[in-house]
N, C-alpha and C positions, 0 to 999 in steps of 0.2 A: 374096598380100598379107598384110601383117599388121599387127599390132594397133597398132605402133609408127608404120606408112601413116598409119594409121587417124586415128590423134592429130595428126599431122604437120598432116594436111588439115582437120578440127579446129578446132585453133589460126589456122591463115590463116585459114579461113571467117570465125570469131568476133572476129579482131581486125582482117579486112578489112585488112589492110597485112605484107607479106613480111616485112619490118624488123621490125617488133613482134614478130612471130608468132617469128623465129627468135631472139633477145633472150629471148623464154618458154621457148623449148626450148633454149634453151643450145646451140643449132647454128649455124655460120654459114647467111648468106641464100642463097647460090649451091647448096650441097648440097640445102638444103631446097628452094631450087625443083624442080630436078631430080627430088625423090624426090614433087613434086605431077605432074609433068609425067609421070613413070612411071605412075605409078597411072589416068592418063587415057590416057596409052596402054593399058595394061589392060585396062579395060575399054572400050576405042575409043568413047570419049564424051568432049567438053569440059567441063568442072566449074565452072573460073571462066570471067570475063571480064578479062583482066589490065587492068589502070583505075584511077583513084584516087579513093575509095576500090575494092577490086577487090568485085566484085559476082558472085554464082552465078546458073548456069544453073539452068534448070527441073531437068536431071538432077542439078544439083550440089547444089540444096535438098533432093532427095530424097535423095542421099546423107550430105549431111551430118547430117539428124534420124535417117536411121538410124546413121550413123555414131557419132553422140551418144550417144544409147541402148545402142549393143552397148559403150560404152566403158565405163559406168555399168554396165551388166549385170558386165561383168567386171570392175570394180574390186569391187563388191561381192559378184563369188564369191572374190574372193583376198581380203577383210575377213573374211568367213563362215566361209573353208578356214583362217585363219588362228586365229579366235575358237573354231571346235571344236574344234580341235587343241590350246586353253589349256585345254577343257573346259568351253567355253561353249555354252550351249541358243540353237538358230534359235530355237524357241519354248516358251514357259514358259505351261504350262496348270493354271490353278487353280479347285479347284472348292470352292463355297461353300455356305453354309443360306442364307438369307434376309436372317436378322438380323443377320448380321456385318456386310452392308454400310452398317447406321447406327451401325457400331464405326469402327475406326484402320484396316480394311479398304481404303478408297479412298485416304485417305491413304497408305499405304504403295504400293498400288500406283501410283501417283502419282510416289513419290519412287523406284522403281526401273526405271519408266518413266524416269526421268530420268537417272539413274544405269547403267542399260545400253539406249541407243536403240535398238539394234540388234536386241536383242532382241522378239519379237514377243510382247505378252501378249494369252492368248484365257482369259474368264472362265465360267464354267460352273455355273449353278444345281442343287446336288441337295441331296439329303440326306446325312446323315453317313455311313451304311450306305452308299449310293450312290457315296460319295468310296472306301471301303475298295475295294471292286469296282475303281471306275475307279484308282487308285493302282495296284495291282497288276498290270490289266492295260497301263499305261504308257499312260492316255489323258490323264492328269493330272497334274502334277508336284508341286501342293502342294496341301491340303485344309483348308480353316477349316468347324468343323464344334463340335459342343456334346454331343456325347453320347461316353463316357470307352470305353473296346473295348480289348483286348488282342489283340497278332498281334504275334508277331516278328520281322515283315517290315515293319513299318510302322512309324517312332518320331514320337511324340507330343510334342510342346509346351505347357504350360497357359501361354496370353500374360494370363491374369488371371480372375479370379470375377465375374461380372457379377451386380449385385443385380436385383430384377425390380421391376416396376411391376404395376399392374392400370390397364389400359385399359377404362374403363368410360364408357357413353354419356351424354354431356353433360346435367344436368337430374336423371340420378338420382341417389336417395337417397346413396350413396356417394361421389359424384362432389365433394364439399368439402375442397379443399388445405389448408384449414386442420385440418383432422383426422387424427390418427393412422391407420392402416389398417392390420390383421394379415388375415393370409390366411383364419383363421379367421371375418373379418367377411366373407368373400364365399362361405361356405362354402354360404348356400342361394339363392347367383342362378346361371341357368341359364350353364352353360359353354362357351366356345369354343377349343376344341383343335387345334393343328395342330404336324405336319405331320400325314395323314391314314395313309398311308402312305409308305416301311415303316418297320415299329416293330423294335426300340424305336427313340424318336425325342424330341426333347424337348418332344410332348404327352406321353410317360410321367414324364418328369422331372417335368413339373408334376403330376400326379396323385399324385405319390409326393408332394410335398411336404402334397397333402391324406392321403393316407394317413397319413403321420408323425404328422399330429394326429387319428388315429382318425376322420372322415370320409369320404365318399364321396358328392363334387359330383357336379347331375345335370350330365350333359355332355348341354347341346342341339345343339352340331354340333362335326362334326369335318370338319375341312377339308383340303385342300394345301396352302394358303399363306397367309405373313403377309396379304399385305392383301385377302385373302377374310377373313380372322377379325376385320379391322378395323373392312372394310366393315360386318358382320353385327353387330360392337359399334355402330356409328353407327348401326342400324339398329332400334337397340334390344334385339336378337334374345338377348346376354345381354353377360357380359365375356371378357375374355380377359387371360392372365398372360404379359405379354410382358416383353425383356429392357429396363432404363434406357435404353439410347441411342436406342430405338425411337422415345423422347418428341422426339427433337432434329426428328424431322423429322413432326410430331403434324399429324390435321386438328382442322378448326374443330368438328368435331361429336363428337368421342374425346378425355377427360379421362384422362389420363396420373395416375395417383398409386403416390407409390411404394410397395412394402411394408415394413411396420415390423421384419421378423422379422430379424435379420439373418443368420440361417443357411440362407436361402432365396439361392440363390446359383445361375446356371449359367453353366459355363467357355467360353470363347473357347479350342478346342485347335485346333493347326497340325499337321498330319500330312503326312508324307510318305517316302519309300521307306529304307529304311535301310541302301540299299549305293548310296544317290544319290548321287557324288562329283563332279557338277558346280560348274561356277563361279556358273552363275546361281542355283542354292540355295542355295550359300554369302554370296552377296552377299543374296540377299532375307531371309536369317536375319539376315545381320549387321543388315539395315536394321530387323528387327521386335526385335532387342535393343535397338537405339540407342533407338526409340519408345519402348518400356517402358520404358529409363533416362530419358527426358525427360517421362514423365510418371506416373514415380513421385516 
């Protein structure tokens, strides 16, 4: 039996009338019945009930849902044998920091979900150091990440400088939008830093930024992640120097103000393998160009 049966029997089920069904298949009605009536000889089992409209046997409803299925099955390995052979990824795996995902992050993948369906996106929370590892060993395909690394196996992207806010607990003293804010004015409330580990990571980035101005914030915790460092500013527990987009999705009890400095900056970089010559990288780059040109 083959795949071509397969469809033949199919088409009748689904349009319940011979006429129809061979009008779809561009065959005439007399060969098409015969090649239904083979297949039931076959498998020495009756399928329909010839009738109008024609109606299936108990054995015919099971083979038709499976028949259904193994056709979809295989239209979709000859899509897939066809898409990697152009140099297209079954699956496109990117690994990310925290923060990117209150950047163009979503949005983009979004719009290349859109733009290749076929393709399967699996998302993956680490750290930047984390993403190098994974990149390498091909568990990953693309990395948004904030801390700058050299390997010349890996090429880097800067998609823009993101300026920083301080997230500080609703009620304190610093917490007034109408006031200017330099980093230097948080330089003696207690600190919250993440990621925790591995470093470097971009709780060094921020520290380097109190370094630069001869300082040394106490750090009251250091944590794993964004919204543990959040929690613990709502909490009172101290502030934290998170990236502007952070405030898009702010709670009720976390004052968002941004910083006055404007050399205080950490990058949004896109990493990934530098002999990657697939199609789905080349398409998700194209797509993170077009973003930067419509929102520059």
């Amino acid at each position: 039996m083959e795949l071509r049966h397969l469809r033949y029997f199919v088409t009748v089920a689904a349009e319940a009338n011979f006429t129809r069904a061979a009008e779809k298949l561009h065959i005439a009605q007399s060969p098409l019945g015969r090649q239904i009536k083979q297949i039931e000889e076959e498998l020495g089992v009756k399928l329909l009930e010839r009738q109008r409209p024609i109606k299936l046997t108990e054995a015919g409803r099971f083979f038709y849902e499976q028949s259904r299925q193994l056709l979809q099955r295989a239209d979709e390995i000859e899509s897939m044998t066809k898409r990697i052979g152009k140099g297209w990824n079954v699956h496109l795996n990117i690994g990310f920091v925290g923060s990117v995902l209150y950047d163009a992050l979503p949005k983009l993948i979004g719009q290349f979900r859109t733009a290749a369906p076929a393709v399967e996106v699996s998302l993956f929370e680490m750290t930047t150091l984390e993403q190098v590892s994974a990149l390498k060993d091909g568990r990953i395909d693309i990395g948004f990440g904030r801390i700058r690394f050299d390997d010349p196996t890996i090429t880097r992207e800067v998609l823009h400088e993101e300026r920083l806010s301080a997230a500080i607990p609703r009620g304190h003293r610093l917490s007034d939008p109408s006031k200017e804010l330099k980093l230097i004015d948080t330089a003696r409330e207690p600190l919250i830093i993440y990621p925790k580990m591995p470093r470097p990571s971009y709780a060094d980035q921020v520290l380097s930024f109190y370094r630069d101005r001869s300082v040394e914030p106490p750090v009251a915790f250091e944590v794993r992640e964004l919204q543990t460092a959040l929690g613990l500013v709502a909490a009172g527990a101290g502030i934290c120097i998170v990236p502007n987009s952070v405030s898009r999705f702010g709670r009720d009890d976390v004052v968002y103000i941004p910083l006055a400095d404007t050399d205080i900056v950490s990058p949004i970089i896109m990493s990934y393998r530098s002999n990657d010559r697939s199609t789905s990288l080349a398409m998700f780059r194209r797509l993170t160009s077009q973003i930067r040109r419509d929102e520059s």
